[in-house]
C-alpha positions in Angstrom: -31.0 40.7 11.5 -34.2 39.3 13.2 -36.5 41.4 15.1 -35.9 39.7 17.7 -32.4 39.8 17.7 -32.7 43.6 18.6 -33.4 45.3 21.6 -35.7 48.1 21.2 -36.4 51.1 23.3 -38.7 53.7 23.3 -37.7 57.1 21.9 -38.4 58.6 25.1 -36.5 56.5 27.1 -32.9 57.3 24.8 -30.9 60.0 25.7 -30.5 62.6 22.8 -27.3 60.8 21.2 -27.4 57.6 22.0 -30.9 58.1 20.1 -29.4 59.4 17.0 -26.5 56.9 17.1 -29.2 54.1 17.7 -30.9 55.5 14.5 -27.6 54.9 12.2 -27.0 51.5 13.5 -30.5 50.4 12.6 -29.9 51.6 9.1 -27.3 48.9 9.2 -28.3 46.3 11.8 -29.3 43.6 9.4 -25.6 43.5 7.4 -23.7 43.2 10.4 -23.5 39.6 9.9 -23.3 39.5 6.2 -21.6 42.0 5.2 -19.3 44.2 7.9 -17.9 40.9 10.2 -17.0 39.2 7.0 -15.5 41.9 4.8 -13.6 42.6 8.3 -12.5 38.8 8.4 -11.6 38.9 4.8 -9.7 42.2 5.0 -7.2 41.0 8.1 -7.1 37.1 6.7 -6.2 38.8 3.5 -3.3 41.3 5.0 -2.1 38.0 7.4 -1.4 36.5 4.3 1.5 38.6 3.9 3.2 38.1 0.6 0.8 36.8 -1.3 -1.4 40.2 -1.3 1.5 42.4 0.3 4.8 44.2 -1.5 6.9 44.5 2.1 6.3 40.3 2.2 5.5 40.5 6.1 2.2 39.7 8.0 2.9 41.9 11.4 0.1 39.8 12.7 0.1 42.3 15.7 0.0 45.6 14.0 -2.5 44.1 11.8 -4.8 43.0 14.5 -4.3 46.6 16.3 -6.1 47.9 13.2 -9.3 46.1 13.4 -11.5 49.0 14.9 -10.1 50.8 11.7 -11.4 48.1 9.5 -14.7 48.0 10.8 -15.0 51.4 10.9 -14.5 52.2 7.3 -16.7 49.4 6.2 -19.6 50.5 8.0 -19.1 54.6 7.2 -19.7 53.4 3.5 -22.1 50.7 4.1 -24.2 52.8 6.2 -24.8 55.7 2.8 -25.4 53.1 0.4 -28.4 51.2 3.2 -29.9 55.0 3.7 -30.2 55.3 0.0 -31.9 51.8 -0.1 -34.1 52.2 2.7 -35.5 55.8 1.4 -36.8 54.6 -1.6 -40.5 54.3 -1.9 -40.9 49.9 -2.6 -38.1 49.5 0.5 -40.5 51.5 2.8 -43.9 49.7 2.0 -41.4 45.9 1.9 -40.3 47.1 5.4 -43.2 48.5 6.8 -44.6 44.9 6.8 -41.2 43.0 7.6 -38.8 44.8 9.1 -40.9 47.8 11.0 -37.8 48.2 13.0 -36.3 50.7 10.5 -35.6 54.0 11.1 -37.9 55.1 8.6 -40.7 52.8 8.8 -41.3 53.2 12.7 -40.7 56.5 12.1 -37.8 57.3 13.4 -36.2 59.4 10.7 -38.7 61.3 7.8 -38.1 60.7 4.1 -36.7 64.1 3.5 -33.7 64.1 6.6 -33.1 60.6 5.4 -31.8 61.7 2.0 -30.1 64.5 3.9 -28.2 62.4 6.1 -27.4 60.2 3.6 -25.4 62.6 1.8 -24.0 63.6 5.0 -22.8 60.3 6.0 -21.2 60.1 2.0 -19.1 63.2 2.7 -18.0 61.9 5.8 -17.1 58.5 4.5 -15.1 59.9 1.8 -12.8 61.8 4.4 -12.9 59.1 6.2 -11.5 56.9 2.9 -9.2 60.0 1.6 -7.5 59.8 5.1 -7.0 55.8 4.9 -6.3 56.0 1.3 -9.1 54.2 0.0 -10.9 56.3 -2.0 -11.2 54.6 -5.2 -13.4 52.2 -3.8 -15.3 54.3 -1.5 -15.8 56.2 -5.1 -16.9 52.9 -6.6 -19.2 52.0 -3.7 -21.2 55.5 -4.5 -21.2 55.0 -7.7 -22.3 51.4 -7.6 -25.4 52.3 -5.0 -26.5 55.4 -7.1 -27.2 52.5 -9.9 -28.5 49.8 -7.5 -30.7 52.4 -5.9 -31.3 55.0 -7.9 -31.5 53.7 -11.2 -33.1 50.4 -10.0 -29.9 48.0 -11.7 -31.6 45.8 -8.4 -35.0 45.3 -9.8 -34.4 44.7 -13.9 -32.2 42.5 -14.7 -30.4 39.7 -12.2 -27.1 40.0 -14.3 -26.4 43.4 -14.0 -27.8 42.5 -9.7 -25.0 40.0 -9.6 -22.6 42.5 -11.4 -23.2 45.3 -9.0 -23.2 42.7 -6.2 -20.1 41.6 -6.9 -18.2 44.4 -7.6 -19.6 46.0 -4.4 -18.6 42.6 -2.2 -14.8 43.0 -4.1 -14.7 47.1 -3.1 -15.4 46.3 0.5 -12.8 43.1 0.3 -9.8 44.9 -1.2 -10.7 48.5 1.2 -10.3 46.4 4.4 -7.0 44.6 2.8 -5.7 48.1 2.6 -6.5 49.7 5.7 -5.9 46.7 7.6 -2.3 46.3 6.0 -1.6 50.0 7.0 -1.6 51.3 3.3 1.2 48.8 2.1 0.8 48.2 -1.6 -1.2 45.3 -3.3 0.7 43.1 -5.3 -0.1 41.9 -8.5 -1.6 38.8 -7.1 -3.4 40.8 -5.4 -5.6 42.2 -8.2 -5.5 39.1 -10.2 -7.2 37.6 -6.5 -9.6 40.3 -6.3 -10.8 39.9 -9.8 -11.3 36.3 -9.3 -13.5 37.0 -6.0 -15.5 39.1 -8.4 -15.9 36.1 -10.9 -17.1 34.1 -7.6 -19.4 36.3 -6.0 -21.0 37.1 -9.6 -21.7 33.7 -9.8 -22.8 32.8 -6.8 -24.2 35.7 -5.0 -27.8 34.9 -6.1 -27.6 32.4 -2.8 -28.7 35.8 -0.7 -32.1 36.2 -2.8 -33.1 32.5 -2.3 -34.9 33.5 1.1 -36.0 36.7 -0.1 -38.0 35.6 -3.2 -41.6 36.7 -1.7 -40.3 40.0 -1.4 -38.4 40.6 -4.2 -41.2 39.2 -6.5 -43.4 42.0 -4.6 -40.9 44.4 -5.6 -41.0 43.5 -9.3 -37.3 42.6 -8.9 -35.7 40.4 -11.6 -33.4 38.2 -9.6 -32.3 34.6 -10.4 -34.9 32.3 -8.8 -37.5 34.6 -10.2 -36.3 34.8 -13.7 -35.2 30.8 -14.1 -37.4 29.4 -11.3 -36.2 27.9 -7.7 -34.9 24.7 -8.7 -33.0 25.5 -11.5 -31.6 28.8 -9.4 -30.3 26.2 -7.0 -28.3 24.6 -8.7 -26.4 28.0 -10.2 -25.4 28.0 -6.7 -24.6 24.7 -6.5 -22.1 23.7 -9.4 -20.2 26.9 -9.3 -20.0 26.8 -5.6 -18.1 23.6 -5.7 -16.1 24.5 -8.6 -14.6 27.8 -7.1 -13.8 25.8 -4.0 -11.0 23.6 -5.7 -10.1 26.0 -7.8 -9.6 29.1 -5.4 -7.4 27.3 -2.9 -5.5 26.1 -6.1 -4.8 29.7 -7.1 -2.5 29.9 -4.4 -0.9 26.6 -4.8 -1.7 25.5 -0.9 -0.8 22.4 0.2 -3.9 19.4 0.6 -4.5 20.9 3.8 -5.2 24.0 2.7 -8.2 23.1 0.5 -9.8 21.5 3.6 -11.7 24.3 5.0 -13.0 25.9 2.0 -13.8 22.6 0.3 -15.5 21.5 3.8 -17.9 24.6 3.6 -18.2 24.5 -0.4 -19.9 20.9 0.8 -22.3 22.1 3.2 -23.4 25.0 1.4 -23.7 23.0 -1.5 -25.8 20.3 0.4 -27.8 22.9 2.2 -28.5 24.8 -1.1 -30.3 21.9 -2.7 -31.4 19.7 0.2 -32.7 22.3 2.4 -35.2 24.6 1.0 -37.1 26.3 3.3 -37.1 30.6 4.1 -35.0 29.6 7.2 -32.6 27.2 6.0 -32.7 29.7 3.2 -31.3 31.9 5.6 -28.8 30.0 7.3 -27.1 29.1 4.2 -26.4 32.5 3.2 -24.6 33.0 6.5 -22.3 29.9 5.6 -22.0 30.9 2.4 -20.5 34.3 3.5 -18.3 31.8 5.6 -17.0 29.8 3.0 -16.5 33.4 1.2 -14.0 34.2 3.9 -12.3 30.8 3.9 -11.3 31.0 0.3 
């Protein structure tokens, strides 16, 4: 999320909770667009569906819809965790500090030592929070998979194992907000075979989100894609497997011509925008579509 996006207020100015609560959302502010709307979208698209991903074989549009606020409530509850682990860590702070001062803990907001506190705080609670909507294997999985992003640096060595944990994070979000948007009804075994292929897709594409960030990450001594291979050629692992998955993914489902029109549309443009338009902003902008076309497949 831009700075400027944000409306800042001094600390003295913030009553006592809404100060604290301010605090958390900053920890998450910049995801909001790429990560909790669209894992939302995905989640009740997915559950609308109904047979396809669902045993009973009914949407209930309605009851579905109703459950929204639950949706986006346990998506951020474990997204928030995993971004306090991220920010804490030593290179996050210094890459923040100069562009994103905003932070909680780079403008000082929250120390070092009560950010690793509340971070395990704000794990227990979205645990109960996933135990009670029964999804806690992939709340489990999201802990798991941010102690080695984090903790053991699986960001910064290697961009396979980046695009792994990347993937498999994107695919515990998806199938948590299939669940509790569907009201715990069953998966079928479409389902799984679905959410193994949107790991196959965001493995293969993901490294679009690094394209703007390769300044940074090169700072950081991170091995992603465009760092390892160069830009150009990085662009073009976008590219080609962007175009495949968006014939083939509508053609997993067997939808009629019409059905391929949206994804194919956006698998156009982020195509064309991935190659053509190459600047940090346009960077930018096509990671937003691309989590688009994501939710179109």
């Amino acid at each position: 999320m831009d700075i400027n996006d944000v409306s800042f207020r001094p600390v003295s100015e913030m009553p006592h909770f809404y100060h604290h609560f301010y605090t958390l959302y900053l920890f998450t502010a910049s995801d909001f667009k790429t990560i909790l709307l669209p894992e939302t979208a995905f989640g009740v698209f997915s559950c609308l569906s109904g047979s396809l991903l669902l045993t009973d074989g009914l949407s209930r549009a309605l009851p579905i819809l109703l459950r929204i606020p639950l949706v986006l409530l346990w998506i951020w509850v474990n997204l928030l965790p995993f971004n306090i682990s991220n920010q804490r860590q030593q290179s996050a702070v210094l890459e923040d500090g100069a562009n994103k001062p905003w932070r909680p803990i780079p403008s000082g907001r929250i120390s070092l030592p009560n950010a690793k506190w509340l971070m395990w705080a704000c794990y227990s609670v979205a645990l109960i929070v996933s135990i009670n909507l029964d999804c806690a294997v992939p709340c489990l999985t999201l802990i798991a998979l941010g102690w080695i992003y984090n903790d053991l640096g699986g960001a910064d060595y290697s961009c396979l194992v980046r695009n792994f944990i990347n993937a498999a994070g994107f695919t515990c979000f998806a199938s948590g907000a299939t669940v509790v948007a569907s009201g715990r009804v069953m998966l079928t075994c479409a389902a799984y075979k679905w959410f193994a292929m949107i790991v196959a897709i965001v493995f293969s594409t993901v490294q679009m989100q690094d394209m703007p960030d390769q300044e940074g990450d090169s700072v950081r001594g991170r091995k992603t894609v465009p760092l390892v291979i160069g830009d150009r050629e990085a662009r073009w692992t976008v590219a080609a497997p962007v175009a495949f998955w968006s014939v083939l993914a509508p053609a997993f489902w067997k939808v009629s011509f019409v059905g391929f029109g949206i994804p194919l549309l956006l698998g156009i443009v982020v195509t064309k925008r991935v190659m053509v338009n190459c600047t940090v902003r346009e960077d930018k902008l096509t990671f937003k579509l691309w989590n688009l076309w994501m939710v179109s497949l």
